[in-house]
BALOBA-1460 file (C-alpha; in Angstrom, 3 decimals):
// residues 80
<rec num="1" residu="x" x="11.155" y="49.979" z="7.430"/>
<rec num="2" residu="x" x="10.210" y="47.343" z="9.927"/>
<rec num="3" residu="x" x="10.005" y="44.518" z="7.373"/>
<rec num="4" residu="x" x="13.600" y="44.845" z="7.043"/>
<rec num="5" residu="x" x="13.956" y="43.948" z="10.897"/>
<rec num="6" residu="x" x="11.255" y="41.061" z="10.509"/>
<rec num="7" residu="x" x="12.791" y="39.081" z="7.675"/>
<rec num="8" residu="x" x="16.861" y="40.430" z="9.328"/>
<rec num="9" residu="x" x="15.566" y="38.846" z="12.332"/>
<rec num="10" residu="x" x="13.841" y="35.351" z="10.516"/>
<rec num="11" residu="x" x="16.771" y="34.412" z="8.119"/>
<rec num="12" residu="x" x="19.233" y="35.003" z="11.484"/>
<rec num="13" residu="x" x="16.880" y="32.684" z="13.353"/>
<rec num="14" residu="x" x="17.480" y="29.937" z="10.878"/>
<rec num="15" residu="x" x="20.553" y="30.490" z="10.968"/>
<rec num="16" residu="x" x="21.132" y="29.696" z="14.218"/>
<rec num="17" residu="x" x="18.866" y="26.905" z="14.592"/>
<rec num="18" residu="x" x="20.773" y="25.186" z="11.189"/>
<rec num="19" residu="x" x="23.971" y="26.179" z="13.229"/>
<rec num="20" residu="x" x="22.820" y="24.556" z="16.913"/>
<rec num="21" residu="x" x="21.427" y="21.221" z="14.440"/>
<rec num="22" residu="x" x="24.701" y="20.649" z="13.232"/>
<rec num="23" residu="x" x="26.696" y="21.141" z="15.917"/>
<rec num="24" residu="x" x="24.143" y="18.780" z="18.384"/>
<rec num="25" residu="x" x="23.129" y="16.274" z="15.920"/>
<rec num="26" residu="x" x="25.701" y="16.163" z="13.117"/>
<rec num="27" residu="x" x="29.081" y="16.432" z="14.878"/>
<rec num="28" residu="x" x="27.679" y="15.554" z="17.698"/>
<rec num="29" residu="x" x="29.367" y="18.050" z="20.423"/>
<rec num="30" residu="x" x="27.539" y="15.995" z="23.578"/>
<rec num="31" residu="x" x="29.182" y="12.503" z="22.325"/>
<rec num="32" residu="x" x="27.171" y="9.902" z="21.950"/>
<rec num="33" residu="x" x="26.863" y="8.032" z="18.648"/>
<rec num="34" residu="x" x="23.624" y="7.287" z="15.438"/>
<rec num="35" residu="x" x="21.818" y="4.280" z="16.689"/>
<rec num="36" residu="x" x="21.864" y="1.101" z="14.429"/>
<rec num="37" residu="x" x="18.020" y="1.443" z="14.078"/>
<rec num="38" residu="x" x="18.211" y="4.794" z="12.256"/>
<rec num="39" residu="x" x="21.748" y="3.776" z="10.351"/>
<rec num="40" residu="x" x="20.809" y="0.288" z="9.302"/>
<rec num="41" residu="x" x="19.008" y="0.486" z="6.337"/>
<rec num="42" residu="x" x="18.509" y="-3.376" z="6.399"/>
<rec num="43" residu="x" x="16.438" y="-3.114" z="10.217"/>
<rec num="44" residu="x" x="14.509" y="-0.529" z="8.864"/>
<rec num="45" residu="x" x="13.627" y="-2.869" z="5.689"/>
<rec num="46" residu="x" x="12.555" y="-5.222" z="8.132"/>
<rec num="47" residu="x" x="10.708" y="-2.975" z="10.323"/>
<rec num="48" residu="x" x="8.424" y="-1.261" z="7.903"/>
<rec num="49" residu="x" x="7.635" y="-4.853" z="6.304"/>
<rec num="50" residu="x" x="6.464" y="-6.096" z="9.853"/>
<rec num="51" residu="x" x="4.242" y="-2.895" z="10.081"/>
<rec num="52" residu="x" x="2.773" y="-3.693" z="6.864"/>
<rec num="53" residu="x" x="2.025" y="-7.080" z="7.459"/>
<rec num="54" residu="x" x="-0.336" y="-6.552" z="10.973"/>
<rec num="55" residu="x" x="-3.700" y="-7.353" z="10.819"/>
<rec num="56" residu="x" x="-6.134" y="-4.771" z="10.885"/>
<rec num="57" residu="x" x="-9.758" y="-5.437" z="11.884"/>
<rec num="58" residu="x" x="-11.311" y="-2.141" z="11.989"/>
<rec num="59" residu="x" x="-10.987" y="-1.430" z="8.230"/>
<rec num="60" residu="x" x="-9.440" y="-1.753" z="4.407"/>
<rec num="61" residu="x" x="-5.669" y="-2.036" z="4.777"/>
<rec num="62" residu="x" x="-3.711" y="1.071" z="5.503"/>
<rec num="63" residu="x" x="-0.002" y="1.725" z="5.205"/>
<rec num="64" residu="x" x="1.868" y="2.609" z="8.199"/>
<rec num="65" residu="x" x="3.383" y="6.116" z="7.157"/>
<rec num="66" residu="x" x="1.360" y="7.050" z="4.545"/>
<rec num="67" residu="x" x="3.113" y="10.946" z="4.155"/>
<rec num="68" residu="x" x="6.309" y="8.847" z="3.255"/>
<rec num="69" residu="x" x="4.858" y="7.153" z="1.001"/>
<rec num="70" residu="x" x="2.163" y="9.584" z="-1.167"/>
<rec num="71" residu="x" x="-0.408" y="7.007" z="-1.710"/>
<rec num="72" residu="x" x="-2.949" y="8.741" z="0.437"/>
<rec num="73" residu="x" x="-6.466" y="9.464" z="-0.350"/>
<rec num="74" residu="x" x="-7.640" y="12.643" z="-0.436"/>
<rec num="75" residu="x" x="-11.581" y="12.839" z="-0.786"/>
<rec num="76" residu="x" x="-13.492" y="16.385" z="-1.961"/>
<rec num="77" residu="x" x="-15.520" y="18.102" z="0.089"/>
<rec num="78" residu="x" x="-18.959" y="17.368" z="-2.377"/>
<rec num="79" residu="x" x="-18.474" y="13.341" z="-1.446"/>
<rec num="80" residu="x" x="-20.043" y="12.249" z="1.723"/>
């Protein structure tokens, strides 16, 4: 009976929130306009090839981001 109420009360949640995302960040209700740093694919080229190229001292080379780019390590628990 309750559960009914619970997952009613979730999906209208999310519904909401999707609603207030669009209407703030999509159509963009308090003005304002996409920066060129998000919208220029060319700057962010750039950007993430300067990040990759600083020097790193304290260890092996590491990318910047590595969730975007699923090259992460994962090591099992038996390893030391």
């Amino acid at each position: 009976m309750a559960a009914k109420y619970i997952i009613g009360s979730i999906l209208g949640s999310f519904a909401v929130a999707y609603v207030c995302d669009e209407l703030i960040a999509e159509k963009k209700i308090f003005g304002g306009t996409t920066p060129s740093t998000v919208s220029n694919k060319e700057w962010w080229a750039e950007t993430d090839k300067k990040f990759q190229a600083w020097p790193r001292v304290a260890g092996p080379p590491v990318v910047m981001n590595p969730i975007s780019r699923q090259n992460f390590i994962v090591k099992s628990s038996t390893e030391a």
